[in-house]
mmCIF file of the N, C-alpha and C atoms, coordinates in Angstrom:
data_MODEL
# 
_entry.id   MODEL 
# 
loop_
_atom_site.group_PDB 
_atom_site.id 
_atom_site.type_symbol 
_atom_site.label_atom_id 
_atom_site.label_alt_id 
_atom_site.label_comp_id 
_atom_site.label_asym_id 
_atom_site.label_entity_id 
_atom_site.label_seq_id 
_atom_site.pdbx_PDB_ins_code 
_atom_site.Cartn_x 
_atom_site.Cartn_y 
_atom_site.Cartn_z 
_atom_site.occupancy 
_atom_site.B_iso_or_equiv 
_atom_site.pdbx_formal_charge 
_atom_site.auth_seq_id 
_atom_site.auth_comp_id 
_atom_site.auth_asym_id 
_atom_site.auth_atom_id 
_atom_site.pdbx_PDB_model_num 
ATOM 1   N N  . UNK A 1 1  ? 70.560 125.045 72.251 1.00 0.00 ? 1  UNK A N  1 
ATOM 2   C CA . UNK A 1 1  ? 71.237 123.885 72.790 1.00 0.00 ? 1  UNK A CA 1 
ATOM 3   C C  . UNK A 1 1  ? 70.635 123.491 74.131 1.00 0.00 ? 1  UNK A C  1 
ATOM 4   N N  . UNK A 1 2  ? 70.230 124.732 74.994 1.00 0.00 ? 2  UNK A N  1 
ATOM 5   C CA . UNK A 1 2  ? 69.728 124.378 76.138 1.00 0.00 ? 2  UNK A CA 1 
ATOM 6   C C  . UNK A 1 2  ? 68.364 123.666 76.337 1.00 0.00 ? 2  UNK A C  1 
ATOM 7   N N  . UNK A 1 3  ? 67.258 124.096 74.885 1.00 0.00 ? 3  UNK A N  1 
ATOM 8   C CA . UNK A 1 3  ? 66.348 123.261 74.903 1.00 0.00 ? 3  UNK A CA 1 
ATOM 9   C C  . UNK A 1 3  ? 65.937 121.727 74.454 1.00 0.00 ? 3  UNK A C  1 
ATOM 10  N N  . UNK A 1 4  ? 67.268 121.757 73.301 1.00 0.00 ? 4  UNK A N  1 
ATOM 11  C CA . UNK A 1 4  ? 67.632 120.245 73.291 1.00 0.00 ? 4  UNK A CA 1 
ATOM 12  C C  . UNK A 1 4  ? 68.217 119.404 74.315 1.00 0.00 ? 4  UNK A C  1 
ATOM 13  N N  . UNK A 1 5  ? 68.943 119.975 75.155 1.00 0.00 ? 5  UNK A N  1 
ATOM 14  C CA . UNK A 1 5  ? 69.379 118.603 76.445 1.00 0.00 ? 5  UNK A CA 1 
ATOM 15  C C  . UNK A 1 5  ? 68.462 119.007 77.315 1.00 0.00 ? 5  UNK A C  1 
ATOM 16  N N  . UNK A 1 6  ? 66.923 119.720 77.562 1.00 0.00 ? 6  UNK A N  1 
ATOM 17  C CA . UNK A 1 6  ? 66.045 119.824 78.537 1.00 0.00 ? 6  UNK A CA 1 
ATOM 18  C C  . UNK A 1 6  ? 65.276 118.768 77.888 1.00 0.00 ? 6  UNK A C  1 
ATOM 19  N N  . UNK A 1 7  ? 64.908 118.655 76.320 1.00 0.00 ? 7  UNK A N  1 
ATOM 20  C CA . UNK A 1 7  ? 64.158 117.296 75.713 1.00 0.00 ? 7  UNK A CA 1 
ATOM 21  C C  . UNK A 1 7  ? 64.540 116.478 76.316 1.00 0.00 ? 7  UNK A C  1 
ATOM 22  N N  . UNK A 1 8  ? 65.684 115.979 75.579 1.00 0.00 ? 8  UNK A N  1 
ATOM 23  C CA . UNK A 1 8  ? 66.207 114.857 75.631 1.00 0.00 ? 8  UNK A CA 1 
ATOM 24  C C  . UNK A 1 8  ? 67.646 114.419 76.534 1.00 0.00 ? 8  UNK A C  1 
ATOM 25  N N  . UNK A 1 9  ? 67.224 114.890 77.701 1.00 0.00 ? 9  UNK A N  1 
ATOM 26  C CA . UNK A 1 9  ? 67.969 114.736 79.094 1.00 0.00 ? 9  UNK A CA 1 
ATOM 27  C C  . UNK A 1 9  ? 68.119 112.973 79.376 1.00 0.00 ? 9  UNK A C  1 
ATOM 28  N N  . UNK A 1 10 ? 67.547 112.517 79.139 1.00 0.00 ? 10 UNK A N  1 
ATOM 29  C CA . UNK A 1 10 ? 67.135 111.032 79.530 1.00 0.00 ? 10 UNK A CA 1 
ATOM 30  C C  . UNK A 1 10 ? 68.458 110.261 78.458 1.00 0.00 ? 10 UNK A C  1 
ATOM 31  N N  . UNK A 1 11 ? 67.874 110.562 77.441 1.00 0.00 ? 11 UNK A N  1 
ATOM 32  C CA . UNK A 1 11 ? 68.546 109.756 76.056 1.00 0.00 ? 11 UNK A CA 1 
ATOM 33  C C  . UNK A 1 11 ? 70.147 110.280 75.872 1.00 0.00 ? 11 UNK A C  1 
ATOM 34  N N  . UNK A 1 12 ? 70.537 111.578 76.378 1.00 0.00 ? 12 UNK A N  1 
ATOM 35  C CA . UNK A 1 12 ? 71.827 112.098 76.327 1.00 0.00 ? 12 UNK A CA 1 
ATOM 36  C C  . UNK A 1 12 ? 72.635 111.272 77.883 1.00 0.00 ? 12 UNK A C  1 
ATOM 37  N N  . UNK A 1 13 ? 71.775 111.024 78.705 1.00 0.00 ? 13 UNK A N  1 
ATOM 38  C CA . UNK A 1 13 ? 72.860 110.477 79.853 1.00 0.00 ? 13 UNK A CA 1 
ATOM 39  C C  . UNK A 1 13 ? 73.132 109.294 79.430 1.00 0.00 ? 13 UNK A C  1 
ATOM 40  N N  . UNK A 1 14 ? 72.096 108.138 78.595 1.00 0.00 ? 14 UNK A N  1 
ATOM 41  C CA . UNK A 1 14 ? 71.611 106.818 78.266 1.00 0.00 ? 14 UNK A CA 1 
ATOM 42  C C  . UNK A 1 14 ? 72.961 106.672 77.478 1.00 0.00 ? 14 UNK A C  1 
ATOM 43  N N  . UNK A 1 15 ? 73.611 107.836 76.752 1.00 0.00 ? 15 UNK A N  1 
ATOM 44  C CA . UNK A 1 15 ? 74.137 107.979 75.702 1.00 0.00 ? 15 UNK A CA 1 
ATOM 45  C C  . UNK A 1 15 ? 75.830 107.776 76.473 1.00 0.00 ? 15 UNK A C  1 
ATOM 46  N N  . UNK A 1 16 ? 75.673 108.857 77.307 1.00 0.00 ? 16 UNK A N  1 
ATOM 47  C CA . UNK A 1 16 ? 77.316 109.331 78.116 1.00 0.00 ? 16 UNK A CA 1 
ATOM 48  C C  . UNK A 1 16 ? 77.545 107.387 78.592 1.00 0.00 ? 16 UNK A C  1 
ATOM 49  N N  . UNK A 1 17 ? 76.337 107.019 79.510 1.00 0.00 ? 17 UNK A N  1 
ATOM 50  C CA . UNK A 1 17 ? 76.608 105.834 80.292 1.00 0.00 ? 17 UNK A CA 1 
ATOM 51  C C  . UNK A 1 17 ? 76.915 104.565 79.264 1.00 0.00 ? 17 UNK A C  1 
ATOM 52  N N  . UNK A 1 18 ? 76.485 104.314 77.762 1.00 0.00 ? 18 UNK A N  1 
ATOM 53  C CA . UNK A 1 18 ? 77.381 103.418 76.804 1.00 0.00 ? 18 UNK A CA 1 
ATOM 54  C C  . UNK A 1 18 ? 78.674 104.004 76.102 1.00 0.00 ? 18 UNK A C  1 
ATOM 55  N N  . UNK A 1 19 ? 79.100 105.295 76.209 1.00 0.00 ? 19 UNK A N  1 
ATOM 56  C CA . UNK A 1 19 ? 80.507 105.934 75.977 1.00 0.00 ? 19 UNK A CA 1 
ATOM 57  C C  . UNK A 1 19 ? 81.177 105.344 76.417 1.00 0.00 ? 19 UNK A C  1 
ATOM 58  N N  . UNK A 1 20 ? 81.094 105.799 77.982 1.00 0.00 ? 20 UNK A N  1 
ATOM 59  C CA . UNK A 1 20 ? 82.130 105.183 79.050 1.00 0.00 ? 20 UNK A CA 1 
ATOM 60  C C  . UNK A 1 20 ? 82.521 104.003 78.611 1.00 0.00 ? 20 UNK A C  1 
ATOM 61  N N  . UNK A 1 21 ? 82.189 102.754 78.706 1.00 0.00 ? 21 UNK A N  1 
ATOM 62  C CA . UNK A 1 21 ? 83.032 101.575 77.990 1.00 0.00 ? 21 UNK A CA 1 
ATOM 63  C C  . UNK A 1 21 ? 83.705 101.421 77.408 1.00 0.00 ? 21 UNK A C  1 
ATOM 64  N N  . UNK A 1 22 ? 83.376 101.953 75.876 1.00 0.00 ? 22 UNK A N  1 
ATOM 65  C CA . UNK A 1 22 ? 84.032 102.324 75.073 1.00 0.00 ? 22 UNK A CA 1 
ATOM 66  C C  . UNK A 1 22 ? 85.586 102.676 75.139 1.00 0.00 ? 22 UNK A C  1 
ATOM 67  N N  . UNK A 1 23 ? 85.250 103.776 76.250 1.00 0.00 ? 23 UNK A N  1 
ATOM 68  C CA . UNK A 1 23 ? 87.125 104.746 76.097 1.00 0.00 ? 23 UNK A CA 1 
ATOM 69  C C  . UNK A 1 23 ? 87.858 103.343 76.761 1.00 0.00 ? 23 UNK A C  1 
ATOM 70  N N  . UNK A 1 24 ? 87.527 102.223 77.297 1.00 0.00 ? 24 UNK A N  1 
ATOM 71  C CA . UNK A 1 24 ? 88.460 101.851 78.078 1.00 0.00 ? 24 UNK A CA 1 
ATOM 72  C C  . UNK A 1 24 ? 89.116 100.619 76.420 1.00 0.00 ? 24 UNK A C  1 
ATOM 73  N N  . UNK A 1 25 ? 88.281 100.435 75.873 1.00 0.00 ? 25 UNK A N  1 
ATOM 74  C CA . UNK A 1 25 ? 88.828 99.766  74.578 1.00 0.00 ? 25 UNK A CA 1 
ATOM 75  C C  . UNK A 1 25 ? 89.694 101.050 73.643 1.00 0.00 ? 25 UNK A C  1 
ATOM 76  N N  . UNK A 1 26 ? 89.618 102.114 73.524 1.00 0.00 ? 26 UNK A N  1 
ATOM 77  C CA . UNK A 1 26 ? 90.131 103.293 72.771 1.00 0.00 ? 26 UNK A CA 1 
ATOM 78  C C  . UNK A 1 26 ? 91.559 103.643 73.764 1.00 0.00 ? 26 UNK A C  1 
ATOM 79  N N  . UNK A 1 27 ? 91.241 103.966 74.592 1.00 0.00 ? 27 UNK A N  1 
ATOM 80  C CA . UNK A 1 27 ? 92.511 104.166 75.133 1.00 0.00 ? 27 UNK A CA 1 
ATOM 81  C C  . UNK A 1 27 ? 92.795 103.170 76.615 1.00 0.00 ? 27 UNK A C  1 
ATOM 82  N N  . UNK A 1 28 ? 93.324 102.196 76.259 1.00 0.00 ? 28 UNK A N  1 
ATOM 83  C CA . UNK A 1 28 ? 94.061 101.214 77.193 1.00 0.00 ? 28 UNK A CA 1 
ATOM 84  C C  . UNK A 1 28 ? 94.771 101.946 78.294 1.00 0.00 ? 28 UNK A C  1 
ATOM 85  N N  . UNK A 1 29 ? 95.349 103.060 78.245 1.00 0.00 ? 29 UNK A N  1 
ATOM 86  C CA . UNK A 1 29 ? 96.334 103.508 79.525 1.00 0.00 ? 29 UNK A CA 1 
ATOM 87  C C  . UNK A 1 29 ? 95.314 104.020 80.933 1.00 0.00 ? 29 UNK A C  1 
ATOM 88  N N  . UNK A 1 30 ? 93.806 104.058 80.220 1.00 0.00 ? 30 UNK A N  1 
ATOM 89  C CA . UNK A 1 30 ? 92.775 104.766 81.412 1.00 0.00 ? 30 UNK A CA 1 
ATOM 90  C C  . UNK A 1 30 ? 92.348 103.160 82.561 1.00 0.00 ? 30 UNK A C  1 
ATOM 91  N N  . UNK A 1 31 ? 92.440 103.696 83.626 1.00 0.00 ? 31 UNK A N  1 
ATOM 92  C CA . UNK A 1 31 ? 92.178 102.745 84.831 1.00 0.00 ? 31 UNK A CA 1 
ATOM 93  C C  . UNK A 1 31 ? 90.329 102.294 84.478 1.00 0.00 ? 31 UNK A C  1 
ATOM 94  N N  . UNK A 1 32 ? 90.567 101.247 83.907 1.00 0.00 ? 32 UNK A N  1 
ATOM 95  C CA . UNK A 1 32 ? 88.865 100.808 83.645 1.00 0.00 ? 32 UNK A CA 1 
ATOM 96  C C  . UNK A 1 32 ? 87.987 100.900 84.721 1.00 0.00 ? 32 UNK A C  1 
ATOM 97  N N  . UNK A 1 33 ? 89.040 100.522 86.137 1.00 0.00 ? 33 UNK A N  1 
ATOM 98  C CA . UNK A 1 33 ? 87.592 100.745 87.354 1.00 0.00 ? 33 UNK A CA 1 
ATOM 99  C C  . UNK A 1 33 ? 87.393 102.263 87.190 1.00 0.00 ? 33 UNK A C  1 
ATOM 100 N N  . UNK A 1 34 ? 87.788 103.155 87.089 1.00 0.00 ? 34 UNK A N  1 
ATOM 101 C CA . UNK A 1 34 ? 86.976 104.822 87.139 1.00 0.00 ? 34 UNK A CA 1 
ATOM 102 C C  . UNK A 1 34 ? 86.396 104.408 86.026 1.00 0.00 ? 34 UNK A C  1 
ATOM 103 N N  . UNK A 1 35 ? 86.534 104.395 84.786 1.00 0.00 ? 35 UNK A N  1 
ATOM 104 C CA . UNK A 1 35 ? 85.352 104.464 84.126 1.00 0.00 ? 35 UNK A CA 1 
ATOM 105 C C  . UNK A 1 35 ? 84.149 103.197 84.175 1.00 0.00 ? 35 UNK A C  1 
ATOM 106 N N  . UNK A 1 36 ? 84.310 102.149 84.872 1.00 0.00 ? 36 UNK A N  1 
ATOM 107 C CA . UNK A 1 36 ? 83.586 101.489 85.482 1.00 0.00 ? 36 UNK A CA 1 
ATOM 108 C C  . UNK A 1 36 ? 82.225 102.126 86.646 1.00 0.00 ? 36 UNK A C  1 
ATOM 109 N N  . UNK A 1 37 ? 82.869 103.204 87.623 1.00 0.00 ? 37 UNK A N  1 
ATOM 110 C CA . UNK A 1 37 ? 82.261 103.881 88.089 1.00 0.00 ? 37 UNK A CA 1 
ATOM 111 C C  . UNK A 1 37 ? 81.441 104.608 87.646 1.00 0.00 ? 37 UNK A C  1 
ATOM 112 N N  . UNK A 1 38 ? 82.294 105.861 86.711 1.00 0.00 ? 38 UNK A N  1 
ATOM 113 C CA . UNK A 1 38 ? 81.326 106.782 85.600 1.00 0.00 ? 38 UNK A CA 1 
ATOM 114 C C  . UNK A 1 38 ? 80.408 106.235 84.999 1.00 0.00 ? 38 UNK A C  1 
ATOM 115 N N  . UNK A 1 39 ? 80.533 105.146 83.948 1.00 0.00 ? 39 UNK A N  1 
ATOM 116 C CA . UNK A 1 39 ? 78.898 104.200 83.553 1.00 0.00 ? 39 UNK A CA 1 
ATOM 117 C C  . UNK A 1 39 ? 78.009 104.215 84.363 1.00 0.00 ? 39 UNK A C  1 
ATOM 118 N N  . UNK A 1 40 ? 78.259 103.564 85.301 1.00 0.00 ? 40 UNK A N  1 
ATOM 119 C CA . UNK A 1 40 ? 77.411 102.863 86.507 1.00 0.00 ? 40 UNK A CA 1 
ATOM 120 C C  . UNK A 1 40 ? 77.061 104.171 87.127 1.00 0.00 ? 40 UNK A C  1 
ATOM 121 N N  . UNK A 1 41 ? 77.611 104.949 87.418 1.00 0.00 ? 41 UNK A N  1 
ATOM 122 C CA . UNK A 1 41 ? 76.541 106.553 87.642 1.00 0.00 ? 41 UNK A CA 1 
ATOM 123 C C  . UNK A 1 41 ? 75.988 107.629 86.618 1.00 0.00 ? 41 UNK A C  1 
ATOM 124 N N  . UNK A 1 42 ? 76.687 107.074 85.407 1.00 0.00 ? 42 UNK A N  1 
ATOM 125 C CA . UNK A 1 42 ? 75.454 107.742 84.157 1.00 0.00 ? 42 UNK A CA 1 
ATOM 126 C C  . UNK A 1 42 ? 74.183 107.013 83.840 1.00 0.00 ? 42 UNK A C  1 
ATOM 127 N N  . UNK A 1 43 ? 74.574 105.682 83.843 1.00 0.00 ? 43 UNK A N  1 
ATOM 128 C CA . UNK A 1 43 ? 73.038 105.041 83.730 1.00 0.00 ? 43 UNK A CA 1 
ATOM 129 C C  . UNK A 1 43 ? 72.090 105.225 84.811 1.00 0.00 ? 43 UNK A C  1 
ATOM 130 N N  . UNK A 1 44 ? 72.711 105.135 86.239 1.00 0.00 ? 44 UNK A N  1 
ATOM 131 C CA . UNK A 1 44 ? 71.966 105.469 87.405 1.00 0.00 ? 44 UNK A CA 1 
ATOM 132 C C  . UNK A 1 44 ? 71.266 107.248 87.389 1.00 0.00 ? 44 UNK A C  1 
ATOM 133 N N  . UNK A 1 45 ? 72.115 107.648 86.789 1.00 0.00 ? 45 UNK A N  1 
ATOM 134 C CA . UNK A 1 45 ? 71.446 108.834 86.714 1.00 0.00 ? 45 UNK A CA 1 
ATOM 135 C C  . UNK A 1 45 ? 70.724 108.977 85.232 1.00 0.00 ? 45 UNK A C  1 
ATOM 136 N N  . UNK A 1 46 ? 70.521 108.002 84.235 1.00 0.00 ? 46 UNK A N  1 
ATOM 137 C CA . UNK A 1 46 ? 69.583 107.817 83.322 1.00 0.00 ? 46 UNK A CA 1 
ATOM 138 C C  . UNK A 1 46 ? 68.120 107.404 84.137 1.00 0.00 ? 46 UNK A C  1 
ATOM 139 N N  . UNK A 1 47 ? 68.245 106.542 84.666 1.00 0.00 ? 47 UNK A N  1 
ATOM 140 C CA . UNK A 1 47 ? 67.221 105.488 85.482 1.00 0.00 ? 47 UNK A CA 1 
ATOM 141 C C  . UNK A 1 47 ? 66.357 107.038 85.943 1.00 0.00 ? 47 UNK A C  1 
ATOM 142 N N  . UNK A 1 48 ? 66.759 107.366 86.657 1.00 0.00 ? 48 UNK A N  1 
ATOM 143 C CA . UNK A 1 48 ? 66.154 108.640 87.520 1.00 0.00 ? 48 UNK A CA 1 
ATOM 144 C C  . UNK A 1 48 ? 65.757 109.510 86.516 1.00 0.00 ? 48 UNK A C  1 
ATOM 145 N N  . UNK A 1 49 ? 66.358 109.988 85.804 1.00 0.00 ? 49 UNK A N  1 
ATOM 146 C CA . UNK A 1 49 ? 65.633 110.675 84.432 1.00 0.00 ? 49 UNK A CA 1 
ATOM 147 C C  . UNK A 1 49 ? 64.495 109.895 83.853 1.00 0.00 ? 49 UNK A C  1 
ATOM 148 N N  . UNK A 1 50 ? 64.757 108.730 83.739 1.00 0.00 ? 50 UNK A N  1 
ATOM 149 C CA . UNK A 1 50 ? 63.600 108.207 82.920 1.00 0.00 ? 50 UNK A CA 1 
ATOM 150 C C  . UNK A 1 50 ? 62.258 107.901 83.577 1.00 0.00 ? 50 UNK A C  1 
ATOM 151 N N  . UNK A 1 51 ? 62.937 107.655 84.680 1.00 0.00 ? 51 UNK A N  1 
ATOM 152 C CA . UNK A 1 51 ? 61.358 107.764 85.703 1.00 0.00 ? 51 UNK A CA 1 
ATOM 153 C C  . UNK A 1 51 ? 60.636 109.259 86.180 1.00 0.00 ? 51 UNK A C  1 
ATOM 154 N N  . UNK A 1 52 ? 61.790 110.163 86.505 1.00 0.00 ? 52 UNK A N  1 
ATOM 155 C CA . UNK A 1 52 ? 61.241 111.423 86.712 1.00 0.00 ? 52 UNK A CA 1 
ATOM 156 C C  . UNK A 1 52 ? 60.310 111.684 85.487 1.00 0.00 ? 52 UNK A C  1 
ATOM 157 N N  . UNK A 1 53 ? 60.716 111.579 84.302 1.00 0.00 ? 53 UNK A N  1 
ATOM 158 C CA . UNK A 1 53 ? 59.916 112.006 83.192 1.00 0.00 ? 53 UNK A CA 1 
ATOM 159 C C  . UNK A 1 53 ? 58.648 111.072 82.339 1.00 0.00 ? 53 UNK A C  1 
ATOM 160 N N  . UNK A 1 54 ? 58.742 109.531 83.263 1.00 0.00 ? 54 UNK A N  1 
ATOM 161 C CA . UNK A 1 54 ? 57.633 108.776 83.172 1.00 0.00 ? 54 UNK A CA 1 
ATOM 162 C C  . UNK A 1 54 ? 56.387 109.348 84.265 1.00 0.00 ? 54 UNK A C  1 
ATOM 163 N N  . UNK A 1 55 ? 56.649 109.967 85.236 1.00 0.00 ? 55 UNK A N  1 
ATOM 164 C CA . UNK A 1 55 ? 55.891 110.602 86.242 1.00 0.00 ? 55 UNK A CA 1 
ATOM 165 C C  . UNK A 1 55 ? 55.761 111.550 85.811 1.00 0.00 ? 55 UNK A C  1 
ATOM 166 N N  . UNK A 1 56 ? 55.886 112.831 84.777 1.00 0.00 ? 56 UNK A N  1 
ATOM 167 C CA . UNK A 1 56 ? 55.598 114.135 84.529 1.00 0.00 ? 56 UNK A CA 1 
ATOM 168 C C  . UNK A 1 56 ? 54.431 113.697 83.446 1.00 0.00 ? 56 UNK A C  1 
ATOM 169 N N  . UNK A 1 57 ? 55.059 112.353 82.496 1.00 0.00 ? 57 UNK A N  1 
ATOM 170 C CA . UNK A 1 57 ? 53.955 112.232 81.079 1.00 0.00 ? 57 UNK A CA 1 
ATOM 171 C C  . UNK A 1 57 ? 52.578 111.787 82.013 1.00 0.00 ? 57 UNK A C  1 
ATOM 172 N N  . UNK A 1 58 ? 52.862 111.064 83.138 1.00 0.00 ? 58 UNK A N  1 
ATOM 173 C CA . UNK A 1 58 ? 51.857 110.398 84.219 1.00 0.00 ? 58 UNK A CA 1 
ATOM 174 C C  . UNK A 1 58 ? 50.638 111.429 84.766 1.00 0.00 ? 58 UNK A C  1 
ATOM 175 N N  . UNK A 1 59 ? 51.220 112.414 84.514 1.00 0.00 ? 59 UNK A N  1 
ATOM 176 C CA . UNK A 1 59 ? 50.478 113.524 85.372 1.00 0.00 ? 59 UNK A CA 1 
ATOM 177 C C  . UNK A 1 59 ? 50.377 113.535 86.863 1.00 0.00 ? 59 UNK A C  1 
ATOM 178 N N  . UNK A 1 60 ? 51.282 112.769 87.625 1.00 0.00 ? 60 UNK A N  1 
ATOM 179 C CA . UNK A 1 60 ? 51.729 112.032 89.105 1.00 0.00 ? 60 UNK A CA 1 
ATOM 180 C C  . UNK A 1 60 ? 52.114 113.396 89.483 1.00 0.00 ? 60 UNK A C  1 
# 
């Protein structure tokens, strides 16, 4: 398990940060601005994955 989310670290946050939306249509009683937040710092922390690991394929 640990070497599958070391692969695909990038595509699993990409993944968490379109969840988040979601729950706020699934369960109505959750305060949409927190999960407004959570997106907006899973994709931000996709972004950074995807560049960290565009710079490793880079040989940078």
């Amino acid at each position: 398990m640990k070497e599958l989310v070391s692969r695909h670290d990038v595509r699993l946050l990409g993944l968490l940060g379109y969840v988040a939306p979601v729950l706020v249509a699934r369960f109505p009683g959750v305060p949409w601005e927190a999960l407004v937040g959570v997106a907006t710092a899973f994709l931000g922390l996709g972004e950074v994955a995807q560049r960290s690991s565009s710079y490793d394929e880079a040989g940078w």
